[in-house]
C-alpha positions in Angstrom: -1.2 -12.4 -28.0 0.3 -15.7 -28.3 2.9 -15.6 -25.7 0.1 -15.4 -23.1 -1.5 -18.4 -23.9 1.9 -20.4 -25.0 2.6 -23.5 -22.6 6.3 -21.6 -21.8 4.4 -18.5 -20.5 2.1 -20.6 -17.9 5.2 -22.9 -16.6 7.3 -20.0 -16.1 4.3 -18.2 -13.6 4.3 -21.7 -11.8 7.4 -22.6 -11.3 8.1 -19.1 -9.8 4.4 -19.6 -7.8 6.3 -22.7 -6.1 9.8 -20.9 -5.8 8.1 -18.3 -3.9 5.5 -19.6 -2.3 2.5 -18.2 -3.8 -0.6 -19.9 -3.6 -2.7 -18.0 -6.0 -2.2 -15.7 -9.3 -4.9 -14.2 -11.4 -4.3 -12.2 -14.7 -6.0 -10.7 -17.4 -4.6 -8.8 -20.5 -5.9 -5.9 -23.1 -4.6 -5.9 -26.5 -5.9 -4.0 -29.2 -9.3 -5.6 -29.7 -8.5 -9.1 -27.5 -8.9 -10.0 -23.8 -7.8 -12.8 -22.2 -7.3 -14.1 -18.4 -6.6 -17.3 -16.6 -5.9 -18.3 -13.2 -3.4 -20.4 -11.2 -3.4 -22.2 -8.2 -5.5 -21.9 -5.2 -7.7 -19.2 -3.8 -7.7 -20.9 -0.8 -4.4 -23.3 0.2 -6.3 -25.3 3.2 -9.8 -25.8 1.1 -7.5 -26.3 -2.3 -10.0 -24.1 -4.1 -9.2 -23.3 -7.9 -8.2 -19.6 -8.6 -9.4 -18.2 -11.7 -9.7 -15.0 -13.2 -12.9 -14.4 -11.5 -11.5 -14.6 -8.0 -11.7 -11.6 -5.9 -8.5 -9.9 -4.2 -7.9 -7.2 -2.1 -6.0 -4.9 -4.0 -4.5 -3.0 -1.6 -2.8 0.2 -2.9 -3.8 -0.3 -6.6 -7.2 0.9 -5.4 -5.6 5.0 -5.5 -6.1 4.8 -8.9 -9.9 4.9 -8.2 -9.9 7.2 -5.3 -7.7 9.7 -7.9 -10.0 9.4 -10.7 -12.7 9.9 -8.3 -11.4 13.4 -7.2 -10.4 13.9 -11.0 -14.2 13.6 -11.5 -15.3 16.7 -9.2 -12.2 18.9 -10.8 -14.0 18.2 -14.1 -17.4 19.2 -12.4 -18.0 22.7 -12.6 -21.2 23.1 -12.0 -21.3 21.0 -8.7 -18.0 21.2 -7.3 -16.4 24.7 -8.8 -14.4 24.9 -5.8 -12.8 21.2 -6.3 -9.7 22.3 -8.5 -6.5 20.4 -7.6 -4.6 23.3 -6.9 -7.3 24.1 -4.6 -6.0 24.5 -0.4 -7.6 21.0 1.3 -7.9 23.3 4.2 -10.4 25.5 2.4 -12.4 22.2 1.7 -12.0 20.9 4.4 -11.9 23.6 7.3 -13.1 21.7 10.6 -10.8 18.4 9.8 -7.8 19.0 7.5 -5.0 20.7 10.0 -1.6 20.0 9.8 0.5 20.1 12.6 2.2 23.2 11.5 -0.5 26.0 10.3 2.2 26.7 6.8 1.4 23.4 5.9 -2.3 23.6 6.9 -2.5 27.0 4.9 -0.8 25.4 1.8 -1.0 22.0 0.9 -3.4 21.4 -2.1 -5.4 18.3 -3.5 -2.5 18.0 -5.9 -0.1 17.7 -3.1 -2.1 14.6 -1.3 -2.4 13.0 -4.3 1.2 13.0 -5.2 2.6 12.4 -1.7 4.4 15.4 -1.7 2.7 17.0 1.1 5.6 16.5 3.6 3.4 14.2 6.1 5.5 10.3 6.2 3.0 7.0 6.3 2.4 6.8 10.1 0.6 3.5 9.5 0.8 2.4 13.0 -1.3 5.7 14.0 -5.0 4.5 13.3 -7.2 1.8 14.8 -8.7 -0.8 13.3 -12.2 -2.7 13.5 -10.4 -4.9 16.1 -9.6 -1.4 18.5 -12.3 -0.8 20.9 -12.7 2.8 19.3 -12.2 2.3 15.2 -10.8 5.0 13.2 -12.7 6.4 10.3 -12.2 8.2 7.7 -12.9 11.6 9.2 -10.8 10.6 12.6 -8.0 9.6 10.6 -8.2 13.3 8.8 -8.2 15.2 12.0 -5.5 12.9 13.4 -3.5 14.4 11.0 -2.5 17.7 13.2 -0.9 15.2 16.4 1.6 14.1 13.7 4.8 15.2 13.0 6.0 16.1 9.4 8.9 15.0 7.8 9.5 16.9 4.7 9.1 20.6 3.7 6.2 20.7 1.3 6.7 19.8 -2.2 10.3 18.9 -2.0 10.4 14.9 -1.4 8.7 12.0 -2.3 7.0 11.0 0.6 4.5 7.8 0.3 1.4 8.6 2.9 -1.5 6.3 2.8 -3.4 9.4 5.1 -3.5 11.6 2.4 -5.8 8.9 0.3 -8.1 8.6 3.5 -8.3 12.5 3.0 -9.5 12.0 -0.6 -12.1 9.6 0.2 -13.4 12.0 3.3 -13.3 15.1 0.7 -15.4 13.0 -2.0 -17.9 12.0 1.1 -18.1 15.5 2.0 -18.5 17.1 -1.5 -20.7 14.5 -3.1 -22.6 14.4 -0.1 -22.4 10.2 -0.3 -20.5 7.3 1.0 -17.4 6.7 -1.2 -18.0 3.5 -1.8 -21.5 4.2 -3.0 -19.5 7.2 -5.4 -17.5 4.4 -6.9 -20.3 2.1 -7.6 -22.1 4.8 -9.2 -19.4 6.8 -10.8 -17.0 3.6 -12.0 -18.2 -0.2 -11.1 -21.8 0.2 -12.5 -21.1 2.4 -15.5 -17.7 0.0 -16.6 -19.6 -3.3 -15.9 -17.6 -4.5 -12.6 -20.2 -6.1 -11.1 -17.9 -7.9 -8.7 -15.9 -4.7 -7.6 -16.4 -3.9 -4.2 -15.6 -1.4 -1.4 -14.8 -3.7 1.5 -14.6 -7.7 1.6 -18.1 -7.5 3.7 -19.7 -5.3 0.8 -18.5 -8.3 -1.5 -19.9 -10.7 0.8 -22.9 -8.7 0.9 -23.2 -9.0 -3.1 -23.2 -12.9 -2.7 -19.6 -13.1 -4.0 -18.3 -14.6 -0.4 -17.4 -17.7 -2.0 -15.3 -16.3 -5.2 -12.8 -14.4 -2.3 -9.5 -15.3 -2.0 -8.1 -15.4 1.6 -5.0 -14.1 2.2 -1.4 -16.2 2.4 1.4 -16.2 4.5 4.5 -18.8 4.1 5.5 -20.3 7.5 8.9 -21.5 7.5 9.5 -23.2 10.4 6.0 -25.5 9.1 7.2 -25.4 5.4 3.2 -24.0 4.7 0.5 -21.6 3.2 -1.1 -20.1 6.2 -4.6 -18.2 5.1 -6.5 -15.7 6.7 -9.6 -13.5 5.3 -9.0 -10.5 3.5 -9.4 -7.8 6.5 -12.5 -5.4 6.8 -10.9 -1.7 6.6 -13.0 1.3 6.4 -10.5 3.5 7.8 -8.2 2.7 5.2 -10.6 3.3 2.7 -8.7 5.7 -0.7 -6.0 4.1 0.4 -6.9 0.5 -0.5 -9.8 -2.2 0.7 -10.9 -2.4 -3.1 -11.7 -6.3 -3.6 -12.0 -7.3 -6.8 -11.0 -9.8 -9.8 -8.7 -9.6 -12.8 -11.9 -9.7 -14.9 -13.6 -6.8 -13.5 -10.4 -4.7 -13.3 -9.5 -5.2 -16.6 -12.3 -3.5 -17.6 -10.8 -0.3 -15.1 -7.6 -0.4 -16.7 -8.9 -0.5 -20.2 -11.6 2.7 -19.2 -8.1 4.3 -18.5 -6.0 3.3 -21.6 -9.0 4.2 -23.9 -10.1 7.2 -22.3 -13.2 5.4 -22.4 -16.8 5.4 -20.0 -16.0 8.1 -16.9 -12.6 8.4 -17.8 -12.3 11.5 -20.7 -9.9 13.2 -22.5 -9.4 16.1 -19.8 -9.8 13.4 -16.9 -7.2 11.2 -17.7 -4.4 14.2 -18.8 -5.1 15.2 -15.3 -4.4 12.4 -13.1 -1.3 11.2 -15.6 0.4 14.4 -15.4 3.9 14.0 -13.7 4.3 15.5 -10.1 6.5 13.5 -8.4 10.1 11.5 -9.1 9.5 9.0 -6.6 13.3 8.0 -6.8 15.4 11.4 -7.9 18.7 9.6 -7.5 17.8 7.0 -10.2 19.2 4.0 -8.0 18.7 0.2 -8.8 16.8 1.4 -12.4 15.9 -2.0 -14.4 17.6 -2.2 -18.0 15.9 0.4 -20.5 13.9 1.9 -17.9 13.5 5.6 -16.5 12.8 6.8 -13.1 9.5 6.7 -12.0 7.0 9.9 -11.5 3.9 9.8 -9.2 0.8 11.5 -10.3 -2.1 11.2 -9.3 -2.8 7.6 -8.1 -0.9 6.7 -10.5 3.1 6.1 -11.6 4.7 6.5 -14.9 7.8 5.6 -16.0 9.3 5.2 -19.7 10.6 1.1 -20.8 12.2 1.4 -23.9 11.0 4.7 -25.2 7.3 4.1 -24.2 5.3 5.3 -21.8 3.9 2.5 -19.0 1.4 3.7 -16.4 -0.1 2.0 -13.5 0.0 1.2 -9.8 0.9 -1.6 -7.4 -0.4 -2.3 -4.3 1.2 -5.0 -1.3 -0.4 -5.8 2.5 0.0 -8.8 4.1 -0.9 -11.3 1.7 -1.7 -9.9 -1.0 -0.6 -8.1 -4.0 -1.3 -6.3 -6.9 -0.1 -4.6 -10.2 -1.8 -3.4 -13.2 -0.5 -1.5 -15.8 -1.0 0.1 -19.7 1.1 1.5 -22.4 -0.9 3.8 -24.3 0.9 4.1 -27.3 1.3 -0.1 -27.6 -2.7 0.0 -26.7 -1.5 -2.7 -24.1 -2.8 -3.2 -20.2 -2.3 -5.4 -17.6 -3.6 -6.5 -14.8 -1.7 -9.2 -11.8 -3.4 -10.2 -8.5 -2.3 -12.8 -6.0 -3.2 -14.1 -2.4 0.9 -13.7 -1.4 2.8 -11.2 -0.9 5.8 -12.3 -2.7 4.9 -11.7 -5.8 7.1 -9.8 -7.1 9.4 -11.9 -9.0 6.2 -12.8 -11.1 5.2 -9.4 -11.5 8.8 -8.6 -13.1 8.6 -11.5 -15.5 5.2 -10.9 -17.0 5.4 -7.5 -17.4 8.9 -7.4 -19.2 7.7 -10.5 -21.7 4.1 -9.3 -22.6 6.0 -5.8 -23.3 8.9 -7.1 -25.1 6.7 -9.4 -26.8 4.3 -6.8 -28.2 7.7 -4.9 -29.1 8.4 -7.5 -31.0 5.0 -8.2 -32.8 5.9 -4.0 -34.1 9.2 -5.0 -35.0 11.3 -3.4 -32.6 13.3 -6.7 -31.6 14.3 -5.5 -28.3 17.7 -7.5 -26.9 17.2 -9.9 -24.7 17.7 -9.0 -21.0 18.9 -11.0 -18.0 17.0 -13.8 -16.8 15.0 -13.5 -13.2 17.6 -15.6 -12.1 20.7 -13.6 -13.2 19.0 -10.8 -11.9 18.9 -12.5 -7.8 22.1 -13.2 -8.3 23.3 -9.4 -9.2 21.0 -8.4 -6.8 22.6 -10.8 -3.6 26.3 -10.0 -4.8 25.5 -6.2 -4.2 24.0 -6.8 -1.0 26.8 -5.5 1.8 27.5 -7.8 4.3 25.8 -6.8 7.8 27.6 -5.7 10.9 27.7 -7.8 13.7 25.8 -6.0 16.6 28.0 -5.1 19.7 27.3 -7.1 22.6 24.0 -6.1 24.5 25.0 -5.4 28.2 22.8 -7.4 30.9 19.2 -6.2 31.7 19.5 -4.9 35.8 16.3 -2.6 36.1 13.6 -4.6 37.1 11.2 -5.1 34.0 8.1 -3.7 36.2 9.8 -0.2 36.1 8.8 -0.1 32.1 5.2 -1.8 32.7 2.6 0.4 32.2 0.5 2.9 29.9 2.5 5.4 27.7 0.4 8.4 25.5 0.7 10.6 22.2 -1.4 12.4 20.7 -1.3 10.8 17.4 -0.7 7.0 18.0 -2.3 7.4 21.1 -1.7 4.7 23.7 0.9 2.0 24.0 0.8 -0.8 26.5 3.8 -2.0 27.6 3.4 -5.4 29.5 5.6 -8.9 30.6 5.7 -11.8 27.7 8.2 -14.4 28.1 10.2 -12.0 30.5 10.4 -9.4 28.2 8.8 -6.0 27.9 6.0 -6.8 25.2 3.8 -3.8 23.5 0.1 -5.7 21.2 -0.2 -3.4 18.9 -2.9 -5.7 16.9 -5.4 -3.0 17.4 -4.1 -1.0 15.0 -4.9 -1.2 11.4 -1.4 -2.7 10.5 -1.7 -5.3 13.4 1.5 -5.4 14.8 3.6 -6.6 17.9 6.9 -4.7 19.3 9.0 -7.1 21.6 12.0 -5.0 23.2 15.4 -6.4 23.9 18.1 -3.9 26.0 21.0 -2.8 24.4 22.4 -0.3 26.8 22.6 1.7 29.9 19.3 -0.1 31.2 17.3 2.8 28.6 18.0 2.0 25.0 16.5 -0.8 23.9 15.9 -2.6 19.9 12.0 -2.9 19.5 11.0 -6.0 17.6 8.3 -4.3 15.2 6.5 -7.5 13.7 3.5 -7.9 11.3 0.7 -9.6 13.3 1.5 -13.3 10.6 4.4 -12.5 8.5 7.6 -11.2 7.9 10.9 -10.9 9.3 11.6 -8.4 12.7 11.9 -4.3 11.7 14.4 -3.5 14.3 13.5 0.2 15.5 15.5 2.0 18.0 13.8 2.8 21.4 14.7 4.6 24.8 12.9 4.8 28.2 13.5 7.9 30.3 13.4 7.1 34.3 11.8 10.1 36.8 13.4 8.0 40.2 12.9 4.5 40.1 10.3 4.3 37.2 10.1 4.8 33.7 8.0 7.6 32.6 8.7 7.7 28.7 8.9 5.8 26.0 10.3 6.7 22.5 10.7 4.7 19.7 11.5 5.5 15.9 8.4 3.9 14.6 8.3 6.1 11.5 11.5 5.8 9.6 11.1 9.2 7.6 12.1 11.5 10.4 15.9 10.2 10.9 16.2 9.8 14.2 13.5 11.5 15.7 12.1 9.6 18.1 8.0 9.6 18.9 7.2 10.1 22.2 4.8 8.5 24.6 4.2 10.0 28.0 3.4 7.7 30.8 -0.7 8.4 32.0 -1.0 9.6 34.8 -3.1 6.5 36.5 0.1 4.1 35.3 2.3 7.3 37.2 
């Protein structure tokens, strides 16, 4: 394809690498009987290490593809796994550890529903521990976690994004194939495609001798004007999910199994984890030009640009992210990896000029749309301006009647201690490694809690309240999962902070 190796095509990617801050960008491409890849920038800012097509990534949320596929390969199993069908009830597979907290739910949701994220159950990312937690989550932990947290949906009826329901996937594979799951992808996908540098994990990478091909992930610090790395983070609990490192070389090869129908991936395979489930946006708000709404399936999304079919996946966690994508009928795919996670104007120019450009090798001409920058400035007009916050009245209560211990059953138990003279929760036990910092509003109960990512990103401001038995506070409730409206979570003081 010769826009992918024209001069115009690379300066584009850098200059909107240095407009956003993005240290790294890997990229390969499938057409017809031609691969190509390249690499720009650094894998590493602070060693200035080169980033080339062969640098691994974590790809975050782009690894459900896999975890899909992977279940796709048990419903195609009949003689090993006859009861693996995806209208089969994950309760029936799973009877000790799949219970939802309502028994309808638990009675009803199938594998088609967890793959689709439309069993009703929201993200509730801040409910399972990390490595860094003095008791890790796992994949069957996170499973039977499942029954402490509320739903937010009635089944089938919404769109609801749940990393969980992937963690569920990988536990059903494990107990079904009787194997790890990353052992059921090297056998099942990395070995048979080639993708000798796929990995389940950055220490399994590591492990392979590839430490010194991994990226570390970015963050921009504004008040320093720099790239701030960190290594990609060890996750087994997150594993279906995401924790899939690997390079646009190797997962190329992935991408092309699924555009082909080639390797593991057949006929029947593929037509079952491409078949539309899920609009993920009903209301068909903010659609680019000549595109449709999207549909989830399973582990994957599909949406229509311009009459043809593009399928893929995207995956973002603090710094990094990922897309890939196909079009089956223009026998196109794509894959995009970078050590930021502010890739997304990158990610919207590439894919609209390889696509356009193919569209134009079949002479299809397509108009010419708005340039990236046209398309900010649309974007910023439409942007309402923000109301100015009423005036938070003066904290009285002495902050020691808040410090202490609070419980739930499904996030378990948040500290709320003094920083800086303000009540302080370290959440950087959790998987998402977080901090909330509260500041009062009202009425010495309602508070705004500062939710912030552990290195980047701007404040999530989530609404919390204290409720006082005498002179001390013995709950906490804060809106930390944005899905159920206002209903608040609630953590019960223990009874030794009592």
């Amino acid at each position: 394809m010769d826009v992918f190796h024209s001069e115009a095509f690379s300066s584009k990617i850098k200059k909107l690498m240095e407009e956003n801050h993005v240290p790294g960008f890997s990229i390969a491409i499938v057409h017809g009987d031609k691969v190509a890849s390249a690499g720009y920038g650094y894998a590493d800012v602070e060693l200035s290490k080169p980033c080339t097509a062969d640098t691994l990534f974590d790809i975050a949320s782009s690894s459900k593809s896999l975890t899909a596929a992977a279940v796709a390969l048990l419903t195609d199993d009949d003689e090993k796994y006859p009861e693996v069908r995806y209208e089969a009830i994950v309760s029936h597979l799973l009877p000790d550890d799949f219970v939802m907290p309502k028994p309808k739910y638990t009675e009803s949701v199938t594998v088609e529903d967890i793959l689709s994220h439309r069993s009703g159950m929201p993200r509730h990312d801040l409910s399972y521990f990390g490595q860094q937690a003095s008791r890790p989550d796992n994949l069957r932990s996170v499973t039977r976690n499942l029954r402490n947290l509320a739903v937010a949906a009635p089944l089938r009826v919404k769109y609801m994004y749940c990393n969980m329901m992937y963690t569920v996937a990988a536990h059903l594979i494990e107990v079904k194939a009787q194997q790890s799951f990353s052992s059921f992808l090297e056998e099942r996908f990395f070995q048979p495609l080639g993708m000798e540098s796929t990995s389940v994990q950055p220490s399994r990478a590591r492990a392979k001798g590839f430490g010194e091909r991994m990226a570390k992930g970015h963050y921009w610090d504004k008040e320093k004007s720099t790239n701030c790395g960190f290594e990609a983070p060890e996750c087994p609990e997150g594993e279906g999910a995401g924790s899939i490192s690997t390079s646009a070389n190797d997962f190329i090869k992935w991408a092309k199994a699924l555009l082909r129908n080639e390797g593991p991936i057949s006929k029947e395979v593929y037509e079952g984890l491409v078949r539309l489930r899920t609009i993920t946006n009903p209301d068909a708000k903010g659609l680019e030009p000549f595109e449709s709404p999207v549909f989830y399936t399973a582990g994957l999304e599909v949406y229509y640009y311009r009459g043809h079919t593009v399928v893929g996946h995207d995956g973002m966690i603090t710094g990094f992210q990922s897309l890939f994508f196909f079009l089956p009928e223009l026998d196109l795919g794509v894959v995009m990896f970078s050590n930021s996670a502010d890739a997304d104007p990158i990610h919207s120019f590439v894919r609209r000029e390889l696509i356009d450009a193919v569209l134009r090798e079949r002479g299809e001409f397509p108009a010419e749309s708005l340039s990236l920058n046209e398309k900010e400035k649309d974007k910023k007009s439409e942007e309402p301006e923000k109301k100015k916050d009423e005036e938070p009245q003066p904290q009285v209560t002495p902050l020691n009647a808040y410090v202490g211990t609070y419980w739930n059953p499904g996030y378990h138990s948040f500290t709320v201690q003094l920083k800086d003279e303000k009540l302080f929760i370290d959440a950087g036990d959790r998987s998402f490694g977080s901090t909330l910092t509260f500041e009062h509003k009202s009425d010495q109960t309602k508070y705004i809690a500062h939710l912030r990512d552990n290195y980047e990103g701007e404040d999530e401001e989530l609404r919390a309240e204290f409720v006082f038995e005498g002179d001390r506070a013995m709950k906490l409730g804060i809106l930390i999962e944005p899905e159920l409206k206002d209903e608040l979570i609630w953590f019960s003081r223990s009874e030794g902070d009592a």
